[in-house]
C-alpha positions in Angstrom: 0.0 0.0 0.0 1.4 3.5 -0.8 2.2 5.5 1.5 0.5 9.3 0.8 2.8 12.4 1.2 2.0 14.3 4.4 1.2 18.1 3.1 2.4 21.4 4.7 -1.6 22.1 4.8 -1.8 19.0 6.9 0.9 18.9 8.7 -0.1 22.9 9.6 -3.2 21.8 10.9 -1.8 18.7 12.8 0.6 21.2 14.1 -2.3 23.7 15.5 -4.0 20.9 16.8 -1.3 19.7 19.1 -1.5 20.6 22.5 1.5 18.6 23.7 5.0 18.2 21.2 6.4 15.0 21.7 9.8 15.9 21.2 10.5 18.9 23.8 11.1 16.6 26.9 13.6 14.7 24.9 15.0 18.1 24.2 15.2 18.9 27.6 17.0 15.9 29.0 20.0 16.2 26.0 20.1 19.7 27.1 20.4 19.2 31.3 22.6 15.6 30.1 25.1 18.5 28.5 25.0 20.5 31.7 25.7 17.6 34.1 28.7 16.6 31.4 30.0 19.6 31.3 29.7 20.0 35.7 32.3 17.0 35.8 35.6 15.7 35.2 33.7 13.4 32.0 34.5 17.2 30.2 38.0 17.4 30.6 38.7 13.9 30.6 36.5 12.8 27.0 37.6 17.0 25.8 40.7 15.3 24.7 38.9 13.2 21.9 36.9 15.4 20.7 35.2 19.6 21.1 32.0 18.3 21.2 32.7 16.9 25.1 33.5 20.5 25.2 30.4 22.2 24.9 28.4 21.3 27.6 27.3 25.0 28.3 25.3 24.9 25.5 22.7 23.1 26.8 21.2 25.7 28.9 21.5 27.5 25.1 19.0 24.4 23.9 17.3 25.3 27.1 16.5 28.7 25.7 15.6 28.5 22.3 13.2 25.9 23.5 11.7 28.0 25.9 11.3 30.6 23.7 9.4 28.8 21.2 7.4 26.7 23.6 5.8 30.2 25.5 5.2 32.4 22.6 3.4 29.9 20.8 1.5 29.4 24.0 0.7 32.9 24.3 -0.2 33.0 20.3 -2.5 30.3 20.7 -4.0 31.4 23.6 -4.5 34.9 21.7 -6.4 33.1 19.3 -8.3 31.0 21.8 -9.4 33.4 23.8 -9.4 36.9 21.8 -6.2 38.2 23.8 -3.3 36.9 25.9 -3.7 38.0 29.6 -0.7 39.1 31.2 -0.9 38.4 34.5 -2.1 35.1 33.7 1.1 34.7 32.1 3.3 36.3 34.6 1.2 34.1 37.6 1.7 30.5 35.6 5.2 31.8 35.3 5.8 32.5 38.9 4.5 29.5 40.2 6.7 27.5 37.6 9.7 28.6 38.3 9.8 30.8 42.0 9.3 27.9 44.2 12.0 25.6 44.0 13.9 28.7 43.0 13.5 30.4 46.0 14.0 27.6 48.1 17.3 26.4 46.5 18.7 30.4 46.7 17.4 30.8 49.8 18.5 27.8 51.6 22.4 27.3 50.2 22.4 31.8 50.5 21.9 31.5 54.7 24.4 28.2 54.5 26.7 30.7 52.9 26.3 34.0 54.4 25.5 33.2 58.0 27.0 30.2 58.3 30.2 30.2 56.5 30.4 33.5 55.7 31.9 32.8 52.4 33.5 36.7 51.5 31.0 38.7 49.2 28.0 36.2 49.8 26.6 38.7 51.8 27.0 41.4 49.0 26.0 39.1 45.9 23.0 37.3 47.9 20.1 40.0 47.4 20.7 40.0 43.5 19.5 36.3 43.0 15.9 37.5 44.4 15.3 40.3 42.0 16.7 38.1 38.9 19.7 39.9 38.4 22.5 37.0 38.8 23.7 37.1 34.9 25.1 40.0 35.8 27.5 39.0 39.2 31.1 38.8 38.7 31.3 36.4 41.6 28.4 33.7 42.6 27.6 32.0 46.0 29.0 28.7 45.4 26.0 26.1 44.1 24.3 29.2 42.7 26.1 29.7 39.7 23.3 28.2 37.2 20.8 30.4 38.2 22.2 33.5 36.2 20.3 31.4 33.0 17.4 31.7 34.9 17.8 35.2 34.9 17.9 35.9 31.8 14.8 34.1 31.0 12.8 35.8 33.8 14.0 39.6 32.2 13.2 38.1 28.8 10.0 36.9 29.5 9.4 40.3 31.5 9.1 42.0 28.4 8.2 40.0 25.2 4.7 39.0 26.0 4.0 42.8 26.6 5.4 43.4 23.2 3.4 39.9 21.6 0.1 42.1 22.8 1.3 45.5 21.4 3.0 44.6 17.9 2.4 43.2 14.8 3.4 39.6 14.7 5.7 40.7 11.4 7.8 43.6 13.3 8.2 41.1 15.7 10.3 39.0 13.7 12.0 41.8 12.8 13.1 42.3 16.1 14.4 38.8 16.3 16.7 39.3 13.3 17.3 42.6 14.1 18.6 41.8 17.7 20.2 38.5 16.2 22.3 40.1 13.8 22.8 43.5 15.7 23.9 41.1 19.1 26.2 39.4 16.8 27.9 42.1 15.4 28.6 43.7 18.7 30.2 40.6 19.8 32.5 40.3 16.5 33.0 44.4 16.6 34.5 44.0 20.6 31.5 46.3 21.8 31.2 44.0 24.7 34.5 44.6 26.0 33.5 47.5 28.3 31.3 47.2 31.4 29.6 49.1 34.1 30.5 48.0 37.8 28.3 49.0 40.4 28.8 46.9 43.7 29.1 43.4 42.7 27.6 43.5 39.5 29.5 43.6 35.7 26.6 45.2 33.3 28.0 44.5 29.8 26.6 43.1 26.6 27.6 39.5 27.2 25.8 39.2 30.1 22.3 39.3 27.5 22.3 36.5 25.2 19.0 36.4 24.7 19.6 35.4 20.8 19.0 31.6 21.6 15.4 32.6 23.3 14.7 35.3 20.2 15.3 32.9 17.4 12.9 30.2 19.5 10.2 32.7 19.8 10.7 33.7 16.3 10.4 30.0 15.2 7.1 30.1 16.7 5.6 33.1 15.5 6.6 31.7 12.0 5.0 28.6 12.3 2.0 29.8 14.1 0.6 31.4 10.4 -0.3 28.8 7.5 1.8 30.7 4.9 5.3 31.1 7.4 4.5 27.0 7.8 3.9 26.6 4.4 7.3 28.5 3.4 9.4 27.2 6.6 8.1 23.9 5.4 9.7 23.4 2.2 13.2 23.6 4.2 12.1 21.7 7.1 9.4 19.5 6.6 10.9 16.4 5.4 10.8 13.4 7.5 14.3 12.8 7.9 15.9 16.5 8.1 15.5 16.1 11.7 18.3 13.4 11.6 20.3 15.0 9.1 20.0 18.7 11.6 21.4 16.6 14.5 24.2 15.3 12.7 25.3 18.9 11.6 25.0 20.2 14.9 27.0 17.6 16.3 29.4 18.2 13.6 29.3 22.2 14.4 30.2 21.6 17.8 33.3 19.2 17.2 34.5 21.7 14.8 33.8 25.2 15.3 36.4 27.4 17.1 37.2 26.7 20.7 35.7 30.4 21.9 31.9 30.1 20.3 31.0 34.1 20.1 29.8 35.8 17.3 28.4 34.3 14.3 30.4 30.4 15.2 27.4 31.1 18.0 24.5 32.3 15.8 25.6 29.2 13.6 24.8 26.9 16.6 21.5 28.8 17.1 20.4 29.2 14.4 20.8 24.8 13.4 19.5 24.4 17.1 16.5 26.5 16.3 16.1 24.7 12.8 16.4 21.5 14.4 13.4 22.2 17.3 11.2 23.7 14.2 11.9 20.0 12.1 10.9 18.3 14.9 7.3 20.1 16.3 6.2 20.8 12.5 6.5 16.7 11.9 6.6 13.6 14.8 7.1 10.9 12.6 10.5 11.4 12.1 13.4 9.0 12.8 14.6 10.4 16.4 11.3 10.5 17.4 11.5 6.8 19.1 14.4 7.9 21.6 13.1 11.1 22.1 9.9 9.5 23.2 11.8 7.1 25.3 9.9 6.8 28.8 13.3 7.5 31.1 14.0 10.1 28.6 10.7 12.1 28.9 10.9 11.8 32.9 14.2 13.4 33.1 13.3 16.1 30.5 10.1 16.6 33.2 12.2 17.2 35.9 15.2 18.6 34.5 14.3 22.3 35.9 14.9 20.5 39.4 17.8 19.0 38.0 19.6 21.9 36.5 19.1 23.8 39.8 20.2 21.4 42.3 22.7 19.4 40.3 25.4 21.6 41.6 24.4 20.7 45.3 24.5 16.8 44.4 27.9 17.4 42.7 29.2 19.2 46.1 27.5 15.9 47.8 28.6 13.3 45.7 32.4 14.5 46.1 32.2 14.9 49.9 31.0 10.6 49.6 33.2 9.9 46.7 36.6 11.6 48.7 35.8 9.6 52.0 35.4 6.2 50.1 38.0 6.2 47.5 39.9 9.5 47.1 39.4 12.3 44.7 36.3 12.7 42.4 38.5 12.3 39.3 39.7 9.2 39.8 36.7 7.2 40.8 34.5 8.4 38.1 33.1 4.9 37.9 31.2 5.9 41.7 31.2 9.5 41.6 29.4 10.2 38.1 26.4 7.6 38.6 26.2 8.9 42.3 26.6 12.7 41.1 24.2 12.3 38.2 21.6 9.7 40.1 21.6 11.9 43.1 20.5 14.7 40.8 17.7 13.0 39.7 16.3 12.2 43.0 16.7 15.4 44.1 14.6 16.7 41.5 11.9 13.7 41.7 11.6 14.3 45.4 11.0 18.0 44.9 9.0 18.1 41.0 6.8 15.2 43.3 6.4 16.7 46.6 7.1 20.6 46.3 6.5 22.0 42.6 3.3 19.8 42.1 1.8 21.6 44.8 1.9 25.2 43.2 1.9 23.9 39.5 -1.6 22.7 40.3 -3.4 26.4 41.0 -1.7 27.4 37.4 -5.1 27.3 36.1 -6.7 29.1 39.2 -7.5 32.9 39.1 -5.4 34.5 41.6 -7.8 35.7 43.8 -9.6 32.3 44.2 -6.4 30.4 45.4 -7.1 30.2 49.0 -10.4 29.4 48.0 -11.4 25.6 49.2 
């Protein structure tokens, strides 16, 4: 029996009709396993076979441009759904996604820190991880160095849904390649060399690489129209370019410079961004089985947890690891499956017991929370 071509009309409509993408959790756990790689000895140590062991950081980059895409087209749809997008419902399903755990994990290892082991300029650095501002610190509280990604999500997100509810979806993809290109540029000019200093904080161009988020927020307002699905389509909507996107990103990371700034970045982004669209515009491609993988999808669930408290297991793992056997290093064979398994936990316990709990009044107006 012959199989009938799937059309971009179809695929459009599949597309519009999904209210979960199959992929995004897979996406999630390649992006928190490259964090946790890169959080180890594994980078130094597999490094010297090939850049791609490398490039760990990059995962919080795959991190972003999912993010992007996943919450504007959650805003566009809900736009169409409902006539408008509602702000502070956005900003209230945001807060009670992310400030829980958050403010528990800065809150809890910033007293260990500053009243108990008054580590020098904890005290200083503390109050800027409660008003989002830790991308710009030149020094972190040790354990809370992964949250300044989280800052730059919050002050991205603090602005672009006000902007998807007073622009034309067309000017803003013009601010996406605008910024892209413009961000870019800066980086390759050396305008990013300079930076303002007040108190603990660095304030320089570097410390906004929102590019990653932009070009996954301009994938979706693409795709959300028939025609930019129709055109985007033609590039990415054949069932194996999803395969063939992963291989040149892995290729890309093995063999682009050392220092990835600049347009060796925007190359990265731009195939990571190419790679999300190929996989939510069509799920019958071939990754599609391991993406799906059950263990895969529960670790891309909880890897929020994980990518906030995975420094905290590392620090835990290596107290164990050194009393048993010696250094961290050279007993990777106990330390990684206890760093990395002990991260997952972590996150189970709290995605299970803690962030359940507030995830579940998402859908609640605010005033009727306390309501029962």
């Amino acid at each position: 029996m012959q199989t009938v071509p799937l059309t971009a009309a179809a695929a459009h409509a599949a597309y519009r009709a999904r209210h979960r993408f199959g992929a995004l959790d897979g996406l999630r756990f390649l992006a928190i396993l490259g964090v946790l790689v890169l959080h180890s000895p594994l980078s130094d140590r597999l490094g010297d076979i090939s850049r791609l062991f490398t490039r760990g950081f990059l995962g919080v980059d795959l991190f972003f441009v999912i993010s992007g895409f996943l919450i504007t087209t959650l805003l566009l749809r809900e736009q169409v759904r409902e006539g408008r997008i509602s702000l502070s419902g956005f900003y209230w399903r945001r807060a009670l996604r992310i400030l829980p755990l958050y403010l528990l994990v800065i809150t809890a290892i910033g007293a260990y820190y500053v009243l108990v082991k008054q580590e020098p300029g904890a005290r200083a650095a503390w109050p800027y991880y409660y008003v989002f501002l830790a991308n710009f610190l030149t020094d972190h509280i040790p354990l809370l160095g992964p949250t300044w990604s989280l800052s730059v999500e919050e002050q991205y997100y603090l602005l672009w849904p006000l902007l998807l509810v007073l622009l034309a979806r067309r000017t803003l993809k013009w601010i996406v390649v605008g910024f892209a290109g413009l961000y870019t540029l800066a980086i390759m000019a050396g305008l990013a060399a300079g930076a303002w200093r007040p108190g603990p904080l660095a304030i320089e161009l570097t410390a906004l690489p929102y590019t990653a988020i932009l070009l996954g927020s301009g994938l979706a307002l693409v795709i959300h129209g028939r025609r930019g699905f129709v055109r985007l389509w033609a590039l990415l909507g054949g069932r194996w370019t999803s395969l063939v996107l992963a291989l040149l990103l892995v290729a890309e990371l093995a063999l682009l410079p050392v220092t990835l700034l600049g347009w060796p970045l925007l190359i990265v982004h731009v195939t990571m961004t190419a790679w999300l669209g190929s996989l939510v515009m069509r799920e019958d491609g071939p990754l599609m089985p391991l993406l799906t993988l059950r263990p895969v999808v529960r670790i891309g669930v909880v890897s929020y947890g994980i990518y906030l408290l995975h420094l905290s297991a590392d620090h835990i793992a290596g107290v164990v690891v050194r009393r048993v056997s010696g250094a961290p290093e050279d007993a990777l064979i106990l330390y990684i499956p206890l760093y990395w398994g002990l991260a997952w936990l972590m996150a189970e316990i709290s995605f299970r017991f803690y962030e359940s709990r507030f995830l579940a009044l998402r859908h609640k107006p605010l005033g009727q929370v306390a309501q029962r």
